[in-house]
C-alpha positions in Angstrom: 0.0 0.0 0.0 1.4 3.5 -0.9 2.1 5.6 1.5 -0.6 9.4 1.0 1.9 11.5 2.5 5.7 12.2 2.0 7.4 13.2 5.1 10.5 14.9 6.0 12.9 14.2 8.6 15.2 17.1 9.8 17.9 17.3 12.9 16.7 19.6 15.1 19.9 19.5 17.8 22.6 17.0 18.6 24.5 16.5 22.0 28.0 14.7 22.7 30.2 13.4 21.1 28.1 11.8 17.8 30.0 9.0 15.7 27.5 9.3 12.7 27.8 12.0 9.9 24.2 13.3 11.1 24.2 16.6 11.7 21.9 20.0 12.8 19.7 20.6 10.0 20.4 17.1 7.9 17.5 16.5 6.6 16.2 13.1 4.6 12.8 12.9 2.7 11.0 9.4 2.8 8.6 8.6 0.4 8.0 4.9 0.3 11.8 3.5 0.6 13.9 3.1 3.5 16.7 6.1 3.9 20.4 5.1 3.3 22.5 6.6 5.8 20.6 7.2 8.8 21.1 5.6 12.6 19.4 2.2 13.3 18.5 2.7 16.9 17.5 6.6 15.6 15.4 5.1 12.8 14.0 2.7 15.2 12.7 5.7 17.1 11.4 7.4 14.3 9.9 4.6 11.8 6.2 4.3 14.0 5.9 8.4 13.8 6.9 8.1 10.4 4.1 5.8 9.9 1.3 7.1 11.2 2.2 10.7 9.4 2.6 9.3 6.7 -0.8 7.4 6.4 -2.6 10.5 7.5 -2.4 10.1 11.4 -2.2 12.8 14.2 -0.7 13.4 17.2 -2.7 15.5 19.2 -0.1 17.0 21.5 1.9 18.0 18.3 1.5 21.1 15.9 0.3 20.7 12.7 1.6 17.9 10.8 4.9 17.6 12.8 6.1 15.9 16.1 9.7 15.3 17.6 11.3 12.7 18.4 14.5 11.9 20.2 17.4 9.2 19.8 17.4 6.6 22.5 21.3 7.1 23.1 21.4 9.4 26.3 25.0 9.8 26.0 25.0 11.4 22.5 21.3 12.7 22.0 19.3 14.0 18.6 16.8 15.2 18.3 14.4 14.9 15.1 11.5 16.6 13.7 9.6 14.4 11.4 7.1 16.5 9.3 4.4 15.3 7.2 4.2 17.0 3.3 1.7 16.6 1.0 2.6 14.6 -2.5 
């Protein structure tokens, strides 16, 4: 099933000492492939949020279109928008 939405995931901040080339304002654009370059355990955080925009969900504590989500490595934080675009 093809995804309705195209979404667009941006670094919003990064912390410590970061061993991936990711950095503030990197952005990646997912349509209905998986990215090439981007963080397992980050894209492991991301990948249900990018579902549900995607599809045409909502989060309602969120602004239009968009929530954040963070990477699960305390020591080395980032911090991701993830913002749903129309096709």
């Amino acid at each position: 099933m093809a995804a309705r939405y195209q979404v667009r995931i941006k670094v919003l901040s990064q912390q410590g000492r970061y061993t991936l080339e990711h950095k503030v304002e990197y952005e990646w654009m997912i349509t209905d492939k998986t990215l090439e370059g981007i963080c397992l355990n980050a894209f492991r955080m991301l990948l249900p949020n990018i579902r549900t925009l995607m599809y045409g969900g909502e989060f309602s504590w969120e602004a239009d279109n968009t929530t954040i989500v963070c990477c699960p490595d305390v020591v080395n934080p980032m911090v991701f928008e993830i913002l749903r675009i129309k096709k």
